[in-house]
C-alpha positions as CSV (number, residue, x, y, z in Angstrom):
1,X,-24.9,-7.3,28.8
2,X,-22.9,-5.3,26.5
3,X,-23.0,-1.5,26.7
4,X,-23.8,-1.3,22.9
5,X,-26.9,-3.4,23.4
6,X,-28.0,-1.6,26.7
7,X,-27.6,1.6,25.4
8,X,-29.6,0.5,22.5
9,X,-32.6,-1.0,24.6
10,X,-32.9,2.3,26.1
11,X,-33.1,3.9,23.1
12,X,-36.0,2.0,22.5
13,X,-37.6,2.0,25.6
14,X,-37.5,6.1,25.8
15,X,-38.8,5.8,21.6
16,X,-41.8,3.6,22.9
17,X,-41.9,5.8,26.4
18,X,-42.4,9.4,24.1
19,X,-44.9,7.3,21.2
20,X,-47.2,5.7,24.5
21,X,-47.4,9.0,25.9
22,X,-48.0,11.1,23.1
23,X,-50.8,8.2,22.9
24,X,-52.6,9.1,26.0
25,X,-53.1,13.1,24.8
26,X,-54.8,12.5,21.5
27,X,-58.2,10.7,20.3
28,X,-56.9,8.9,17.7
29,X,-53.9,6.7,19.0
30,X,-52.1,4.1,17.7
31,X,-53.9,0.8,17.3
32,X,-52.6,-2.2,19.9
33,X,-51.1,-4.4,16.7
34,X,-48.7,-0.7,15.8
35,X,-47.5,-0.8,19.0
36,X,-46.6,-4.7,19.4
37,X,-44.8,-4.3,15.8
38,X,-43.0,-1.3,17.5
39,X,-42.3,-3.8,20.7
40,X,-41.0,-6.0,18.5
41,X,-37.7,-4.1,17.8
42,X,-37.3,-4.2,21.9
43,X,-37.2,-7.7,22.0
44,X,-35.1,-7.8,19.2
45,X,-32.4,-5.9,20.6
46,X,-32.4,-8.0,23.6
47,X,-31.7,-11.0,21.8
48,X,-28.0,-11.4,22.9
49,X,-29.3,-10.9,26.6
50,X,-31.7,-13.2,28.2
51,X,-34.4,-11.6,30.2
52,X,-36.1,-14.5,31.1
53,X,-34.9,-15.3,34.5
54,X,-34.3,-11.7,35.5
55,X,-36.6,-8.7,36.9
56,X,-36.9,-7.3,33.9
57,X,-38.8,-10.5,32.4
58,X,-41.2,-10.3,34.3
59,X,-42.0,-6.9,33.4
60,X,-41.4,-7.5,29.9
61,X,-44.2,-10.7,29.9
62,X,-46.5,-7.9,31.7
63,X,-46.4,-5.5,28.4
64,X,-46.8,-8.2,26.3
65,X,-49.7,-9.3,27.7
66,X,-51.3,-6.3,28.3
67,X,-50.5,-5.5,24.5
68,X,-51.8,-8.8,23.1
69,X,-54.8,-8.6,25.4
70,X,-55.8,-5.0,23.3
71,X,-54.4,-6.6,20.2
72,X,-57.1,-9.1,20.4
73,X,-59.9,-6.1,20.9
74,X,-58.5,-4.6,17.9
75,X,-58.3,-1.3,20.0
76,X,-57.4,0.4,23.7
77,X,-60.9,0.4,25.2
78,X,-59.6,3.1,27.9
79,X,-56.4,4.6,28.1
80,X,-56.0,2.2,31.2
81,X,-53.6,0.1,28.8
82,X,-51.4,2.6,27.8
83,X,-50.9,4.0,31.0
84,X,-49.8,0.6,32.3
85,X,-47.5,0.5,29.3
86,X,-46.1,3.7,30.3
87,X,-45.7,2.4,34.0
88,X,-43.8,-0.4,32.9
89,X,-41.8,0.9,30.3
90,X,-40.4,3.9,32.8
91,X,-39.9,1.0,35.4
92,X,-37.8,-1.1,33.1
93,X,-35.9,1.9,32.0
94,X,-35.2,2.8,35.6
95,X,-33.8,-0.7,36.5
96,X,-31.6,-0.7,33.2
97,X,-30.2,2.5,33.8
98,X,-28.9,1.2,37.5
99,X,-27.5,-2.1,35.9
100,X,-24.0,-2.7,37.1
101,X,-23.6,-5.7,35.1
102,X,-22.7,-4.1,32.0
103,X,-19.9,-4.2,30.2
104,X,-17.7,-0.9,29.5
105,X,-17.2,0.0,25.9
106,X,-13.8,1.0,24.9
107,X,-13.0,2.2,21.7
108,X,-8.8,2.4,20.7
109,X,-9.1,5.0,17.5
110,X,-5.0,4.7,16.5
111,X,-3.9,6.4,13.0
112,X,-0.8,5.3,12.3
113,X,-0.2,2.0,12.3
114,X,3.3,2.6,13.6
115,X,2.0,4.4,16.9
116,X,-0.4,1.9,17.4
117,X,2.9,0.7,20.3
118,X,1.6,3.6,22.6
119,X,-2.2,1.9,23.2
120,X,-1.2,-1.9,22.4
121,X,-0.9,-3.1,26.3
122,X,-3.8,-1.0,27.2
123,X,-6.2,-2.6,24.6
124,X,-4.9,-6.0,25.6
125,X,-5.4,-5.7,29.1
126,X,-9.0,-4.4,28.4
127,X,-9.6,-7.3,25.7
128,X,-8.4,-9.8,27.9
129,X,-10.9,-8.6,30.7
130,X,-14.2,-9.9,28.4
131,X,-16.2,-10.3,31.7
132,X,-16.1,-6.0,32.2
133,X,-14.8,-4.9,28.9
134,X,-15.9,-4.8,24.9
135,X,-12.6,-3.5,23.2
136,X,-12.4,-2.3,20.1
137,X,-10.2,-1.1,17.6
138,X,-10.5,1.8,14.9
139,X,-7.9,2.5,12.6
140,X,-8.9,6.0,11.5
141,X,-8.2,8.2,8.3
142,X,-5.5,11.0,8.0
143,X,-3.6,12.9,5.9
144,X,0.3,14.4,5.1
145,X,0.3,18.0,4.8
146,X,1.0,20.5,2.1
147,X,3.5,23.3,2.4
148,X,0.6,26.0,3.1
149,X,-1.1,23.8,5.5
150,X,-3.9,22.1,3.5
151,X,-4.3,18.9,3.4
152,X,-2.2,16.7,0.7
153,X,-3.2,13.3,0.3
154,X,-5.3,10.2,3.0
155,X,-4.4,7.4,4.2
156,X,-5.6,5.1,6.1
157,X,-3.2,2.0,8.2
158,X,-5.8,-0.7,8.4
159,X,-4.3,-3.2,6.5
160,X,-0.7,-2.5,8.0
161,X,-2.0,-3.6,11.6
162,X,-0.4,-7.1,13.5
163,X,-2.9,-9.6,11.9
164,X,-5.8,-10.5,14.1
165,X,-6.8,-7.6,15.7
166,X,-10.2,-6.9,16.2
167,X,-10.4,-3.7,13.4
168,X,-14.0,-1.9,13.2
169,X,-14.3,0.4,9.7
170,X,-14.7,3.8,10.3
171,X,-16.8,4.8,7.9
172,X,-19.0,2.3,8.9
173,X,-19.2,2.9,13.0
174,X,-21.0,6.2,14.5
175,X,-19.2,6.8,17.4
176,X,-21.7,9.7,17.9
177,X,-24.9,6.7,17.9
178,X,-22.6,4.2,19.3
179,X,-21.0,6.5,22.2
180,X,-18.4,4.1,24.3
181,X,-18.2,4.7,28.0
182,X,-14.3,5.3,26.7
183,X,-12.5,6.7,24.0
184,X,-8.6,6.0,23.8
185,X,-6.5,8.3,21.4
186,X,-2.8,9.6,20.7
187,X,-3.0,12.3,18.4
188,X,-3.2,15.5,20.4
189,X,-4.2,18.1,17.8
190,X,-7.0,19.2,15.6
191,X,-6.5,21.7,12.8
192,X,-2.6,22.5,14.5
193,X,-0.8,19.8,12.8
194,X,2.1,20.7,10.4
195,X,3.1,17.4,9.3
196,X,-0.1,15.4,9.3
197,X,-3.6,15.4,10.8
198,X,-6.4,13.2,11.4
199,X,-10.1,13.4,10.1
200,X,-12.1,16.4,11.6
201,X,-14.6,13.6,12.9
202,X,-11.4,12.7,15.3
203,X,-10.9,15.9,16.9
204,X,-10.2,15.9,20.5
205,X,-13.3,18.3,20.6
206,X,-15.6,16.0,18.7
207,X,-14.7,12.9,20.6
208,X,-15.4,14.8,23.9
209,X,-19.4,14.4,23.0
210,X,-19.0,11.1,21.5
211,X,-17.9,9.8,25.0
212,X,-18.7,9.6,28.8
213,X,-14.6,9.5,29.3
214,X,-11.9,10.6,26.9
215,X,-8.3,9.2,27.3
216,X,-4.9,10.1,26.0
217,X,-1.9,8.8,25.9
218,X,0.9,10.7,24.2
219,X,3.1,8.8,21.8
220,X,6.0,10.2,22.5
221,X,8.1,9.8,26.3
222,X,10.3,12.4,27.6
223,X,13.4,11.9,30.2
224,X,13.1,12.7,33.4
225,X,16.3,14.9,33.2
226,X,14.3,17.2,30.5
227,X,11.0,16.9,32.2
228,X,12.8,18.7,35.0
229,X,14.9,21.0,33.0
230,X,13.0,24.3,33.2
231,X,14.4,25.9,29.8
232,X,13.0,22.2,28.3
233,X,10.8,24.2,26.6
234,X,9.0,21.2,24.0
235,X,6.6,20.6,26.8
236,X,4.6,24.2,26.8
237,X,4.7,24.0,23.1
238,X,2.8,20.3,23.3
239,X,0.4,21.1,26.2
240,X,-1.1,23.6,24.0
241,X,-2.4,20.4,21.9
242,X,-6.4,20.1,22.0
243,X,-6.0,16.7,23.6
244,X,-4.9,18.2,27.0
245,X,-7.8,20.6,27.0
246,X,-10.6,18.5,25.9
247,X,-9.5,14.5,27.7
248,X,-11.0,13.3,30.5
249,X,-7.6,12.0,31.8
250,X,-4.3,12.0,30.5
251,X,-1.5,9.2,30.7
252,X,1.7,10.2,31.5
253,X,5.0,8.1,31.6
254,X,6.7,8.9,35.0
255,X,6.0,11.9,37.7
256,X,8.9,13.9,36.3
257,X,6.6,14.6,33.3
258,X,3.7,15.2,34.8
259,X,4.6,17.7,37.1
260,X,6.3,19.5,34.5
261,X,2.7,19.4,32.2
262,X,0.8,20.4,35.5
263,X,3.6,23.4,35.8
264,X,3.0,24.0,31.4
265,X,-0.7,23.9,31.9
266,X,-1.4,26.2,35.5
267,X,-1.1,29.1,33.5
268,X,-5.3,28.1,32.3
269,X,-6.1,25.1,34.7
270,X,-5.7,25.4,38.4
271,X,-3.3,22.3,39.8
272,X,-6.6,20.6,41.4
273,X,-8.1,19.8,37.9
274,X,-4.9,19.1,36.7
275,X,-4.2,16.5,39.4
276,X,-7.4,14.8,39.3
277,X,-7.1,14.2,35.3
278,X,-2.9,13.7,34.5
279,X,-1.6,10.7,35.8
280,X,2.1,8.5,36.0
281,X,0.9,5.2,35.1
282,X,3.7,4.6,32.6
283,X,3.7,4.1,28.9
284,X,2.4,1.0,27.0
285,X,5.7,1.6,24.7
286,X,8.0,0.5,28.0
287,X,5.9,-2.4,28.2
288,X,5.9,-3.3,24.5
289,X,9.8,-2.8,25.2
290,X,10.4,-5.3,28.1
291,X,8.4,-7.9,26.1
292,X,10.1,-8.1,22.8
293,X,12.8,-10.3,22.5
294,X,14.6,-11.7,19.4
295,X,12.8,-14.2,16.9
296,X,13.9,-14.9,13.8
297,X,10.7,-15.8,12.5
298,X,10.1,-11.9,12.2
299,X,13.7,-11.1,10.6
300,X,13.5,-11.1,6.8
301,X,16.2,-13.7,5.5
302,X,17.6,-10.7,3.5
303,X,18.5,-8.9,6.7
304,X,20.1,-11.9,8.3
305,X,22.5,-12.0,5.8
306,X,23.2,-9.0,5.9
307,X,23.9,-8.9,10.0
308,X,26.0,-11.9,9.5
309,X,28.1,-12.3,12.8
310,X,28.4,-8.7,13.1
311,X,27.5,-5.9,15.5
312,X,24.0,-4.3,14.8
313,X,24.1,-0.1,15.5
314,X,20.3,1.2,15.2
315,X,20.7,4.3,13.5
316,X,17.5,6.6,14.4
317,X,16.7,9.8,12.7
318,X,13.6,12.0,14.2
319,X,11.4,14.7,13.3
320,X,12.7,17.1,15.8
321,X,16.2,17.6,14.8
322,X,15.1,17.8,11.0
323,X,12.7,20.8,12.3
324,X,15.8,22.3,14.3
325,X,18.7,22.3,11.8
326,X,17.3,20.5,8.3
327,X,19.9,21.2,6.1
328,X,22.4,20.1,8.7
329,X,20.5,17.1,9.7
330,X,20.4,16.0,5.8
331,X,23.8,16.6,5.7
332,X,24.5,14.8,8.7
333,X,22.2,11.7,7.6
334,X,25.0,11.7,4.3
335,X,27.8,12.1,6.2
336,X,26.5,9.5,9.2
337,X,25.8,6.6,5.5
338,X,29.6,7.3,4.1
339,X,31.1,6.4,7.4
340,X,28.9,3.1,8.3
341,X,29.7,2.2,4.8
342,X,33.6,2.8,4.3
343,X,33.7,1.0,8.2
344,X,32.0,-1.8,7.6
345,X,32.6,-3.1,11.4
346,X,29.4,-3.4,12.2
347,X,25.8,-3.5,9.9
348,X,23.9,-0.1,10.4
349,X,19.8,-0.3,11.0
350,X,18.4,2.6,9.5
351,X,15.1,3.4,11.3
352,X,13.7,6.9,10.1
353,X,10.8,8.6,12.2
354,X,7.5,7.1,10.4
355,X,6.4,11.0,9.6
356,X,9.9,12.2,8.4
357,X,9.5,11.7,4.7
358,X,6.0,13.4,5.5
359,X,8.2,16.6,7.1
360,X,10.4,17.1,4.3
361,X,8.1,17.4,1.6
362,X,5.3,19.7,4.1
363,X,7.8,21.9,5.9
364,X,11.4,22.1,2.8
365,X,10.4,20.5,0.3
366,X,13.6,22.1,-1.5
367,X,15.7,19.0,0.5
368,X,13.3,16.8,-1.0
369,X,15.1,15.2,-3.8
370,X,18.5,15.3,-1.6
371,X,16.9,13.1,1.1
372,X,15.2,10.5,-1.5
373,X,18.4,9.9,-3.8
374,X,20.2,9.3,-0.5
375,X,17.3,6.6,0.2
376,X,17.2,5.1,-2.8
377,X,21.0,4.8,-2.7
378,X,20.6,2.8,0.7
379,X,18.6,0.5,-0.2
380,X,19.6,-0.4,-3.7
381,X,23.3,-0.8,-2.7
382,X,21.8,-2.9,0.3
383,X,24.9,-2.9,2.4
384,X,22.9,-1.8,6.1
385,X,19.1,-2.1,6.8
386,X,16.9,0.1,6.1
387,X,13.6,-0.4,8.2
388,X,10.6,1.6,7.4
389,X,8.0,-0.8,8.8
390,X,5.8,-0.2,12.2
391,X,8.1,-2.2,14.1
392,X,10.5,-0.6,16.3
393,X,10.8,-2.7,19.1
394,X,12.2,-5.7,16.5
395,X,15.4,-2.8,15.3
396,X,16.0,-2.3,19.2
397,X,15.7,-6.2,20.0
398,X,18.2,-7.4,17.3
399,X,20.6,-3.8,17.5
400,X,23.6,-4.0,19.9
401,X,24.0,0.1,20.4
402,X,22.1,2.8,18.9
403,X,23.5,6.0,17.6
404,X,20.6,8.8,16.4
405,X,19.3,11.7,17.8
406,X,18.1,12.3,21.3
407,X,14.7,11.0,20.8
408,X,11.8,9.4,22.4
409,X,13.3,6.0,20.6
410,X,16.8,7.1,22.6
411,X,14.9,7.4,25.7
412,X,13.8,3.7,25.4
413,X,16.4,2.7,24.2
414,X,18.4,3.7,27.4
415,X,16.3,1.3,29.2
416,X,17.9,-1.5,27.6
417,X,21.3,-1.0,29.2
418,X,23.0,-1.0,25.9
419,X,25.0,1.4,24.6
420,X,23.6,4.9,23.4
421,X,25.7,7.4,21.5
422,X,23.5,10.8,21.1
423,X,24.6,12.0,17.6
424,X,25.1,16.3,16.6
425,X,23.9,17.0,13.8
426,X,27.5,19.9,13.9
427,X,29.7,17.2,13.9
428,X,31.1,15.1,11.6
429,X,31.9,11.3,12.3
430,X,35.3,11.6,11.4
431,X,35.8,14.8,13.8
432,X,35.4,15.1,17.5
433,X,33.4,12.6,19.2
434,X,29.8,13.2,20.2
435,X,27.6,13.2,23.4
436,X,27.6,10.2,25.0
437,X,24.8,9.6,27.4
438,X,23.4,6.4,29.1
C-alpha cells in the first residue's frame, strides 16, 4: 500500500471514529443510510489496495453488514450498532497504523533546475526501489533578489528538467495534507538569502511539520584540505543556514566536512545530536560525475564545430569570488576572454555559476552593464562556448583542463585527474602564472 493511500484511510477511519462516537452521546444520531454514504468514501480510498484476502476484510465485511442490517430498519434500534462500529473501526485503525507493508513517501522539492545534480542519484535509487518507495519530484517556485533584499521577480524550473521525470505541481500538492514520511531539499535558508530565495511554504521551518524526516543535502562540496583548515571560515558562515537547525539528517560529502560542521555547530548543539543527524555518505554530484561520459547526441552541432580537433579549457566563474573582489573578478572575466581569444590554441567553455547574473544585479548592480556587454560580445562573436544550461557534468566530460576559480565545480573537477589551473582574480594572464593545484 502506498503511504498516500494509508495515511488517507486513516483519515477516514478517525473521521467515521469521532462522527460514531459523537453518535452514541446524543438522541438524535445519524440515520444508518448517512453513515453507509459516509463508509462509502472508505472503501473508496482503498480502491488501489485490495482488502479482500487480508485481516482487515474481514473486518471491513463486519461494518458493512452491521450497517446494511440497520440500513434495512431505517434506524439504530439500540446503540448496540454503533458501538460495534466503534469497535471495529478502532480495531482496523490499530492494525493499519502497525502495517509494515507500506510504502515510504519521498518527496525531492529541487528549485533550480541546475542543482537538481545534488539529489538526482538519491531520487533514482528511491524510484528504482518501487517495492518500499513512492518518489516524487517537485520543482518549487523562487525568486532573484532586489538590491534591498525584497524579492524581484519568480521563477519556476519545471520545464527546464531532463524529460521524463516524474514532476508533481506545486501549487497543486499540500505537502501539509499529503505529509511524506521524507522530505529531500538543498536550499539551506529561509528569509537569509541575498541572491535568491525560495517560496515561504519551502522554509526549512515549514517543511519540519510537513514531514516525519527532513533531509538535506548541500549543493555545494568543500575539499578536504579547507574542511580541515581552521581559518576556512565559509563553513560557520553556512551552518548558520535554517536547514542545519531544522533537518532531521544532513548529508555530508566526506568526514573532513563533517567534523568541521560538527566543530561550526557545537557552539548551540552538543556533538551527540550532531553525530546522530550529519552524516559522510558522499554527494550525488560525485556520482553524477563518475557516470557521465561523452555523447555527441547531447553536443549541439554549433559547439562541435567550434571544438574542431582542439583542446577544450572549461572556464568556471563562481559566486564567491564575485562576492570577494567584484570589480576585480569582472575585470579578470575581461582580461581571462582577450587572452583565450588572441590564443586561439585551444576552444574556451564558458560555464558561469547559474546564480551569477542573479548576484550582479542584487548585490552591484553598477557592474551590471559591464558584465552583460562582455556576454553578449561572447556569444555573438561565437569563437568559445558559452554554456548557460543545467548541465555541468557535459562541460567537464568534453573539457580537457579547467581554469576558474577555486570552486565546488574545481573540487570535482580534480576528481577527474585532468588538469586544474586555480585562477587569481590579481593576476593578469599575461603576468605571473597562477596557483596550480591538483
Amino acid at each position: 500500500m502506498d503511504f498516500h493511500t494509508h495515511r488517507r484511510i486513516l483519515g477516514v477511519l478517525a473521521e467515521m471514529g469521532e462522527d460514531i462516537s459523537g453518535g452514541k452521546k446524543h438522541k438524535s444520531t445519524r440515520t444508518p443510510g448517512e453513515y453507509l454514504s459516509f463508509f462509502a468514501e472508505l472503501k473508496a480510498v482503498c480502491r488501489k489496495y485490495d482488502f479482500r484476502q487480508t485481516h482487515y476484510g474481514k473486518i471491513l465485511e463486519r461494518l458493512t453488514t452491521v450497517l446494511e442490517k440497520a440500513a434495512r430498519k431505517g434506524h439504530f434500534p439500540v446503540k448496540k450498532e454503533l458501538r460495534q462500529c466503534e469497535e471495529m473501526l478502532g480495531e482496523l485503525a490499530a492494525g493499519l497504523k502497525k502495517e509494515t507493508n507500506v510504502k515510504k513517501g519521498i518527496v525531492f522539492l529541487p528549485y533550480q533546475a541546475s542543482m537538481w545534480d545534488c539529489m538526482e542519484s538519491l531520487w533514482q535509487a528511491a524510484d528504482s526501489d518501487k517495492e518500499h518507495c513512492n518518489a516524487y519530484i517537485i520543482p518549487i517556485p523562487y525568486c532573484n533578489m532586489k538590491e534591498d533584499g525584497t524579492p524581484n521577480e519568480w521563477f519556476l524550473d519545471a520545464k527546464k528538467f531532463p524529460p521524463g521525470l516524474p514532476l508533481l505541481p506545486w501549487e497543486k500538492t499540500d505537502l501539509s495534507q499529503l505529509h511524506p514520511d521524507i522530505i529531500v531539499i538543498h536550499n539551506p535558508y529561509e528569509d537569509r538569502g541575498k541572491i535568491n530565495c525560495v517560496d515561504a511554504h519551502y522554509y526549512p521551518s515549514v517543511l519540519k511539520k510537513c514531514t516525519d524526516k527532513l533531509v538535506y543535502i548541500p549543493y555545494f562540496i568543500i575539499r578536504d584540505k579547507d574542511a580541515k583548515n581552521p581559518r576556512y571560515g565559509r563553513v560557520k558562515t553556512l551552518a548558520n543556514a535554517s536547514a542545519f537547525w531544522h533537518s532531521d539528517v544532513i548529508i555530508m560529502n566526506s568526514k573532513a566536512e563533517k567534523e568541521a560542521y560538527i566543530k561550526a555547530l557545537e557552539e548551540w548543539h552538543t556533538r551527540e545530536n550532531l553525530e546522530k543527524r550529519i552524516f559522510a555518505l558522499g554527494s550525488p554530484k560525485i556520482d553524477k560525475l563518475l557516470h557521465t561520459g561523452r555523447d555527441k547526441k547531447n553536443l549541439p552541432e554549433k559547439w562541435q564545430e567550434i571544438i574542431g580537433g582542439r583542446k577544450v579549457i572549461l572556464y568556471n566563474t563562481s559566486i564567491q569570488e564575485f562576492l570577494d573582489t567584484p570589480e576585480l573578478f569582472i575585470e579578470k572575466i575581461r582580461d581571462t576572454l582577450e587572452y583565450f581569444h588572441r590564443e586561439r590554441k585551444a576552444v574556451l567553455w564558458w560555464r558561469p555559476h547559474p546564480l551569477l547574473l542573479d548576484s550582479v544585479k542584487s548585490m552591484y548592480p553598477k557592474l551590471l552593464p559591464k558584465y552583460e556587454e562582455m556576454v553578449k560580445t561572447y556569444r555573438e562573436e561565437a569563437w568559445g562556448i558559452y554554456d548557460e544550461s543545467g548541465d555541468m557534468y557535459r562541460a567537464i566530460a568534453w573539457s580537457d583542463a579547467y581554469y576558474g576559480d577555486a570552486s565546488s565545480v574545481a573540487v570535482l573537477y580534480s576528481m577527474t585527474g585532468k588538469p586544474l589551473l586555480v585562477s587569481n582574480c590579481k593576476i593578469r594572464n599575461c603576468g605571473k602564472e597562477e596557483e596550480h593545484v591538483g
